[in-house]
DRENMAR-72505 format. One record per residue (C-alpha): residue in three letters; x, z, y. Coordinates in steps of 0.2 Angstrom, whole numbers, plus 5000, padded with zeros to 4 digits. Layout:
<bados>
ALAXZY;...
</bados>
This chain:
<bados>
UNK591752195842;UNK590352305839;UNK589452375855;UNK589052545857;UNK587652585869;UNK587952715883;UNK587152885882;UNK585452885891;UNK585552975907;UNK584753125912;UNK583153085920;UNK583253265929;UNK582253395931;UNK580953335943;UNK580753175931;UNK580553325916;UNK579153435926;UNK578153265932;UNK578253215912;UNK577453425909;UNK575953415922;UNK575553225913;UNK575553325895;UNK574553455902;UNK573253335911;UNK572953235896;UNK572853405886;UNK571753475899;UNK572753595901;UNK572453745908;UNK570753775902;UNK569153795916;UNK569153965918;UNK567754035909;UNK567754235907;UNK566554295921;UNK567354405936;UNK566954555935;UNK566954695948;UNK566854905947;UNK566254985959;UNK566754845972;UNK568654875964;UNK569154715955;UNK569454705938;UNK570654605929;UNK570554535912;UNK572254525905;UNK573854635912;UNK575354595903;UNK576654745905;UNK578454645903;UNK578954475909;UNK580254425897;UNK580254305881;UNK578654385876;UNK577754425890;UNK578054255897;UNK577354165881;UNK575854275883;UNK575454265899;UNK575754095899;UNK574654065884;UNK573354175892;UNK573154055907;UNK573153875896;UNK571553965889;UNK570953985904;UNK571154165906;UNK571554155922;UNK571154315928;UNK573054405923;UNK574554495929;UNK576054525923;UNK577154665928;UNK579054695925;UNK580254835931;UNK581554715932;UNK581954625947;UNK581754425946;UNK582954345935;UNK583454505927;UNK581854505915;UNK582354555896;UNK584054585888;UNK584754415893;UNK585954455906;UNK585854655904;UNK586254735891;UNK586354575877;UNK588154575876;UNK588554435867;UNK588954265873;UNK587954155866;UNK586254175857;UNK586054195838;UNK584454055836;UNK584953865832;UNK584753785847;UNK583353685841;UNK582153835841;UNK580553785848;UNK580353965856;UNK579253995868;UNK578753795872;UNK576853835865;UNK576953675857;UNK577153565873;UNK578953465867;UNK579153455888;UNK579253645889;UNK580653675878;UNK582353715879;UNK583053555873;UNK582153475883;UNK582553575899;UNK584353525893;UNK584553365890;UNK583553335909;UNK585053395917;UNK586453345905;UNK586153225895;UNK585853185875;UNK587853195873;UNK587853375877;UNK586653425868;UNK587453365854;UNK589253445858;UNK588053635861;UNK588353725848;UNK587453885851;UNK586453905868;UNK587454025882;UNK586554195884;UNK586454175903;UNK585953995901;UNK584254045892;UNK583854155906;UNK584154005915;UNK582853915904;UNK581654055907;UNK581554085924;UNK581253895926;UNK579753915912;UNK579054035924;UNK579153935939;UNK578553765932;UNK576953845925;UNK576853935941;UNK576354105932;UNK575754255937;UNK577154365937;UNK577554525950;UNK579454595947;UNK580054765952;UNK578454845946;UNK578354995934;UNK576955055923;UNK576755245925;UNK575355305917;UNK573555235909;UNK571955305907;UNK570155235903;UNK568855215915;UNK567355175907;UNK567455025895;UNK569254985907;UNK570955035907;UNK571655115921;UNK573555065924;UNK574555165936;UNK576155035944;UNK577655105955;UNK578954995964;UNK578554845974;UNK576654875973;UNK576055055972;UNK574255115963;UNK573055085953;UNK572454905943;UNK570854905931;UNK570954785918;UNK569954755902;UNK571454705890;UNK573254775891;UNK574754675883;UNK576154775879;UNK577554655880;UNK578954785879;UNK580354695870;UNK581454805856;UNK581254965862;UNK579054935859;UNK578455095863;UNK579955215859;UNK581655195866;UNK583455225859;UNK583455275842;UNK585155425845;UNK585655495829;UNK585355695828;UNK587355705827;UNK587355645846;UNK586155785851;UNK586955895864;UNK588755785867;UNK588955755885;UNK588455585891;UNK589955565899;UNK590755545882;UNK589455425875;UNK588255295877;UNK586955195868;UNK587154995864;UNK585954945877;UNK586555065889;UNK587055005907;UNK589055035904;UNK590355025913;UNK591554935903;UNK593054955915;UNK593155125915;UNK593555115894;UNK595154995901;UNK596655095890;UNK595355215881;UNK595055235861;UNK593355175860;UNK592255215842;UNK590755085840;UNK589655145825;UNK588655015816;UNK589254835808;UNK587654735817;UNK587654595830;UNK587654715846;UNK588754855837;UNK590054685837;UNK589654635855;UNK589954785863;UNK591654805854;UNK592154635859;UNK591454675878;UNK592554815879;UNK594254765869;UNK593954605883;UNK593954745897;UNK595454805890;UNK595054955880;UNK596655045872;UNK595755035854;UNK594155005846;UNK593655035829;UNK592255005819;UNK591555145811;UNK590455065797;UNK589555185784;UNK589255035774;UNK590555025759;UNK590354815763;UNK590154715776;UNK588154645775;UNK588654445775;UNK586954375772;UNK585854325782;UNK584154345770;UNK582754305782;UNK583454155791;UNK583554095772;UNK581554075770;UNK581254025787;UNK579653935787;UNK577953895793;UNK577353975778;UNK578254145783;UNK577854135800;UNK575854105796;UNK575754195780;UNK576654365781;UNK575354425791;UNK573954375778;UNK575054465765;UNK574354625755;UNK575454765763;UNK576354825748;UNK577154625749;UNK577154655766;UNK578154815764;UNK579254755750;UNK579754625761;UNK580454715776;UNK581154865764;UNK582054735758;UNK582854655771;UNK583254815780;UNK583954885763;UNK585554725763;UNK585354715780;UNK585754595793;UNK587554515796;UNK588154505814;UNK588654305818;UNK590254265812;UNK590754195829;UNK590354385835;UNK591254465824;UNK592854335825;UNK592354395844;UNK593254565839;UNK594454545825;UNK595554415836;UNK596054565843;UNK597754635836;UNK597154855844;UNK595354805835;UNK595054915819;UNK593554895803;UNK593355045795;UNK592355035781;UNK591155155771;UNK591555295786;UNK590155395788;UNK589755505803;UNK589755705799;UNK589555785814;UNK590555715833;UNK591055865845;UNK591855885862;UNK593455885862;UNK594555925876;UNK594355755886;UNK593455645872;UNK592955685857;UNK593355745840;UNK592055635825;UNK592055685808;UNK591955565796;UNK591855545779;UNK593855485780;UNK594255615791;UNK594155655806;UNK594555555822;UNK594855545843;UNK594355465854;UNK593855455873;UNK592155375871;UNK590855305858;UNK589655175858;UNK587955195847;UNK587355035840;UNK586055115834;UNK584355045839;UNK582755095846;UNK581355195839;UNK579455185836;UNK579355375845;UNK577955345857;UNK578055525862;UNK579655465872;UNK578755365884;UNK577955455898;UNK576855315904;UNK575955295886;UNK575655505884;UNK573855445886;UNK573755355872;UNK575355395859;UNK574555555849;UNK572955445842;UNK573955285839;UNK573855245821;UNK575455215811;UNK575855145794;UNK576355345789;UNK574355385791;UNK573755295775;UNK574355135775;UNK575955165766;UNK575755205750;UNK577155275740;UNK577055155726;UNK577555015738;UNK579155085737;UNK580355225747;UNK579855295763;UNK580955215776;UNK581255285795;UNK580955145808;UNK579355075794;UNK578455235790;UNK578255255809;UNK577955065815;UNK575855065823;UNK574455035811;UNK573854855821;UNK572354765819;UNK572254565817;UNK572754525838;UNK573954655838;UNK572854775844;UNK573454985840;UNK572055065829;UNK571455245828;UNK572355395821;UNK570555475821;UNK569155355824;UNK568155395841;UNK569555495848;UNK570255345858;UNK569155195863;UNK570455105873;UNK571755075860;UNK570754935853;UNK570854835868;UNK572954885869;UNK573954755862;UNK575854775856;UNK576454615857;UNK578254675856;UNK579554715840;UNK578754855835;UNK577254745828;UNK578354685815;UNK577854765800;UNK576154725804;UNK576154535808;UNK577954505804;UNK579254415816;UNK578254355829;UNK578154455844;UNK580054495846;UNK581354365841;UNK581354165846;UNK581054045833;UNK579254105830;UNK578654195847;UNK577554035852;UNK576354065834;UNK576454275839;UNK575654215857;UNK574454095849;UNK573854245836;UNK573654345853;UNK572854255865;UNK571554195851;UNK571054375848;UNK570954425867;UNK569854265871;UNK568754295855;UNK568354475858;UNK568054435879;UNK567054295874;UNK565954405863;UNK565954565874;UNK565254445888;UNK564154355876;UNK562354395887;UNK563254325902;UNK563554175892;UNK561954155884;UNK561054165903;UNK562454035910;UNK561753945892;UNK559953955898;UNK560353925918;UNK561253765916;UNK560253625923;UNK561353485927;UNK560253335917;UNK561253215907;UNK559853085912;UNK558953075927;UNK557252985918;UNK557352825924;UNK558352775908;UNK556952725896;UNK555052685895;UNK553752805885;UNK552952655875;UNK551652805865;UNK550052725876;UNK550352565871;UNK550052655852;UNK548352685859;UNK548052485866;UNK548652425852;UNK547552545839;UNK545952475850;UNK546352295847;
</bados>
């Protein structure tokens, strides 16, 4: 009788993080610190603020600190465990990565989420996980935070910036109030980058209290027994149906303009080193014709989300509906479509967000000279103008924003967008899992470079001051006068 060997057992968490500090020691990892302190006018000056502690601003800031830039902050309006879409307004169940995503591990096989997993659970579950639980990840980051012990302050919002010299000036409300001076700023601002909701002009002027964006906070038990409309046929259109026929909503119905249902996936289908590396490198017509594309078929919710909806018998596709014009109606609302017109009590806009820095209060400073692929870079023969790329920021090679008119504003060079936004630019690697670990990498090489070289006096006289002797003298004889004795012999 053949014998089958038991499952090993989970070694635990504290097992896991002693296995991490070994990696990290025999790494020598984190780096000495090595950019010098610096002070203005007795005020301290930080190198890095990072503004956002979820998926990305984690990643950075903890890549910032293992290259031994140590000197950093990150900030987040959130309050602890409530960083990034996760358990907000993500409202599908699980996440849409394969689980074996390296994500943000930084290439430290200790730090990832398989890892974390199987500590606790064991090989066998791993292999029974299909896809990784929404609140579970969260779960996986907040630990990520703790183990590497990083520098994060929650329930702190950035207000306003300004420049002070060759620094950055950040304003912060909440549980720390002022003003912190930093020489590098990391905008680590998830999907909405520097905009916000992207509302279609047909929404402008409906009462609010007849609508509400995708990533709104909603109260999905009021809709218990309404007709709820969801436009859109992407992954959060899907989860926010399924959230409210599962909070008993009368009736949903999909109102998709599309004459199909997008089924492919194209993206996922050339998922590789060589994309993640390479679409940066890219001429920007490639660069363009690559993106124009994919947002021209589109990407297809998972089919478990969309199974998510249309197990439900009051749940409606409606297909190739267009919206004309939606108005108030006595107690809801009245949508024209192009199959006619419609009521209902409320309507969810899928939507998405926008590039419209303007939008942002706390970036007013800086949003009219930010540079954007509409200001030269696209070019008409790459193809057809296209809202939501026209308008994505101009970057330079660390995500840094680049001038609209060069001189007008200094700082932007030293202001990073490490968020979705970037994505035309560098391609998908400052927003999404599977390739957030090369975006921080490409960052914090940037960051460290230009430091190094804007404090390269300093180094050079650290260079010149070192005197510590590698020997002491006593480790050899000068034999030249015997060359003398022996040429008189």
């Amino acid at each position: 009788m053949k014998h089958t060997p038991a499952a090993p057992t989970p070694i635990g968490l504290a097992a896991l993080e002693a296995q991490l500090a070994q990696d990290l020691e025999f790494l020598e990892l984190p780096a000495k610190p090595w950019v010098p302190t610096r002070t203005e006018n007795g005020v301290p000056v930080r190198d890095v603020v990072v503004i956002g502690a979820g998926m990305c601003g984690l990643a950075a800031t903890a890549k910032l600190v293992l290259t031994g830039i140590t000197n950093v902050v990150a900030y987040d309006a959130a309050p602890a465990g409530l960083e990034g879409p996760w358990v907000t307004f993500a409202r599908m169940q699980t996440l849409r990565s394969p689980k074996t995503l390296n994500g943000p591990s930084l290439g430290l096989p200790q730090l990832t989420f398989r890892a974390w997993f199987t500590a606790q659970w064991g090989v066998e579950a791993w292999r029974s996980l299909d896809k990784i639980p929404k609140g579970q990840w969260m779960d996986y980051l907040v630990w990520y935070r703790k183990v590497l012990g990083l520098p994060v302050r929650n329930s702190v919002r950035m207000t306003g910036l300004a420049p002070v010299g060759d620094l950055i000036a950040i304003d912060i409300e909440g549980a720390e109030t002022g003003q912190v001076l930093t020489r590098r700023l990391v905008l680590a601002t998830g999907r909405s980058g520097l905009g916000g909701f992207a509302v279609p002009d047909f929404l402008s002027g409906v009462d609010r209290a007849y609508w509400g964006h995708s990533a709104d906070d909603i109260d999905f038990d009021t809709l218990k027994g309404k007709r709820v409309a969801v436009i859109g046929a992407g992954a959060s259109s899907m989860d926010n149906a399924a959230t409210a026929l599962e909070a008993g909503a009368g009736s949903v119905d999909m109102l998709i303009r599309r004459k199909e249902m997008p089924r492919i996936n194209k993206l996922t289908g050339i998922g590789s080193p060589g994309v993640v590396l390479g679409m940066h490198h890219l001429p920007d017509g490639w660069k363009w014709k690559f993106f124009d594309y994919t947002a021209s078929t589109q990407t297809p919710p998972p089919r478990s989300s969309t199974l998510r909806v249309s197990r439900h018998a009051n749940a409606r596709f409606f297909l190739d509906c267009g919206i004309v014009a939606v108005m108030e109606d006595p107690g809801g609302l009245l949508i024209e479509t192009t199959q006619g017109p419609m009521h209902y009590d409320f309507l969810i806009a899928a939507t998405g967000f926008s590039n419209d820095f303007s939008g942002r209060p706390e970036f007013a400073a800086i949003a009219p000279h930010i540079r954007t692929w509409s200001d030269g870079r696209y070019r008409p023969e790459m193809g057809p103008p296209r809202a939501g790329m026209s308008d994505a920021p101009d970057l330079g090679p660390a995500f840094e924003f680049r001038e609209r008119i060069p001189g007008s504003c200094p700082m932007l060079a030293h202001i990073h967008c490490f968020n979705d936004a970037a994505m035309l630019t560098h391609g998908k690697v400052s927003g999404d899992i599977p390739a957030v670990s090369a975006g921080a990498d490409r960052l914090v090489r940037g960051i460290a470079s230009s430091l190094f070289a804007e404090d390269v006096e300093t180094h050079f006289a650290n260079l010149i001051a070192y005197d510590t002797p590698e020997l002491l003298g006593d480790e050899w004889v000068d034999s030249t006068p015997l060359l003398h004795k022996e040429a008189a012999l």
